[in-house]
C-alpha positions in Angstrom: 40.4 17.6 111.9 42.1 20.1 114.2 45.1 18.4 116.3 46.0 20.6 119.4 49.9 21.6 119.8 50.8 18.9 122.3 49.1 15.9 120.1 51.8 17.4 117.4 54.6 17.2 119.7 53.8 14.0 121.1 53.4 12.2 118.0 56.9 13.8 116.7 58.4 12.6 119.8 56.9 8.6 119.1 58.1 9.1 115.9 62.1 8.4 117.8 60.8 5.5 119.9 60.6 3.0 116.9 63.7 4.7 114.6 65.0 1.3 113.7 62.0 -0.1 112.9 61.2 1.4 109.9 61.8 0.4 106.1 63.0 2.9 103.8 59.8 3.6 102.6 58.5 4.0 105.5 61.6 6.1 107.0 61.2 8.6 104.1 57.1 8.7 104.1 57.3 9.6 107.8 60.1 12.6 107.5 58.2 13.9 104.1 55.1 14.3 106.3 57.0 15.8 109.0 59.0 18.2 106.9 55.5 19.0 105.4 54.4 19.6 108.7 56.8 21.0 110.0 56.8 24.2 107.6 53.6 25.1 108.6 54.0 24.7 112.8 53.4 27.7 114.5 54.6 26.6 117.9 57.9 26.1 119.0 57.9 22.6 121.0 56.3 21.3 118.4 58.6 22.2 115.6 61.5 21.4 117.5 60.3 17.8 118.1 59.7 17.8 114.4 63.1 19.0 113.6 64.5 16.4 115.7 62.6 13.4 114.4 63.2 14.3 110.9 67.5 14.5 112.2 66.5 11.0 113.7 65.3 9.6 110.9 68.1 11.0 108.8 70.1 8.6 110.7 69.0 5.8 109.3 70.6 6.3 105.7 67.3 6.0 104.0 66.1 10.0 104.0 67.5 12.4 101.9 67.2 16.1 101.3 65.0 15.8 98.6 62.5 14.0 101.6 62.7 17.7 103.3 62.9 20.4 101.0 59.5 21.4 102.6 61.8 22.3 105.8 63.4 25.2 103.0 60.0 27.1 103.5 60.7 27.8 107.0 61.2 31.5 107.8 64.9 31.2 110.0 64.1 34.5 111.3 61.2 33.2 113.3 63.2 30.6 115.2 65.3 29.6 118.3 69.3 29.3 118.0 68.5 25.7 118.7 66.3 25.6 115.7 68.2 27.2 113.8 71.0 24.5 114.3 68.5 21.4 113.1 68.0 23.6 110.3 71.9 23.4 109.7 72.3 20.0 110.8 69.4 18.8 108.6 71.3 21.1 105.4 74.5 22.4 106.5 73.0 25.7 106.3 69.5 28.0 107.5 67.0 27.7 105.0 66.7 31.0 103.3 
């Protein structure tokens, strides 16, 4: 199944409404599939709402690197200064 760009974005984006919600299972479930995601976007909007659910979801204590790693596959090069600085939010460094 093909999901446009904005259907991406937007589910990223709910992702943030329910942050406190979610169990630790289900905290590090949703920023694995993100990360995973997120490695492979293509357009900018969409990664950065990515980015930014996976640093929201960080916040609940629950996620760990090893949840992201997938987010290491991302070329740095290809991105936004703002991108860039989830990237090094999310690892204290770019990926490389």
């Amino acid at each position: 199944m093909h999901i446009d760009s904005s259907s991406r974005e937007h589910g990223a984006d709910q992702v943030t409404d329910w942050i406190n919600s979610y169990t630790p299972a289900e905290a590090t479930a949703l920023a694995t599939v993100l990360a995973m995601s997120a490695a492979r976007e293509k357009d900018l909007a969409a990664l950065e709402s990515q980015l930014h659910a996976i640093l929201e979801l960080t916040s609940t204590g629950y996620v760990q690197r090893d949840h992201i790693l997938h987010l290491r596959e991302i070329d740095p090069t290809e991105l936004t200064t703002e991108l860039k600085g989830y990237l090094v939010d999310l690892f204290d460094s770019p990926p490389s």
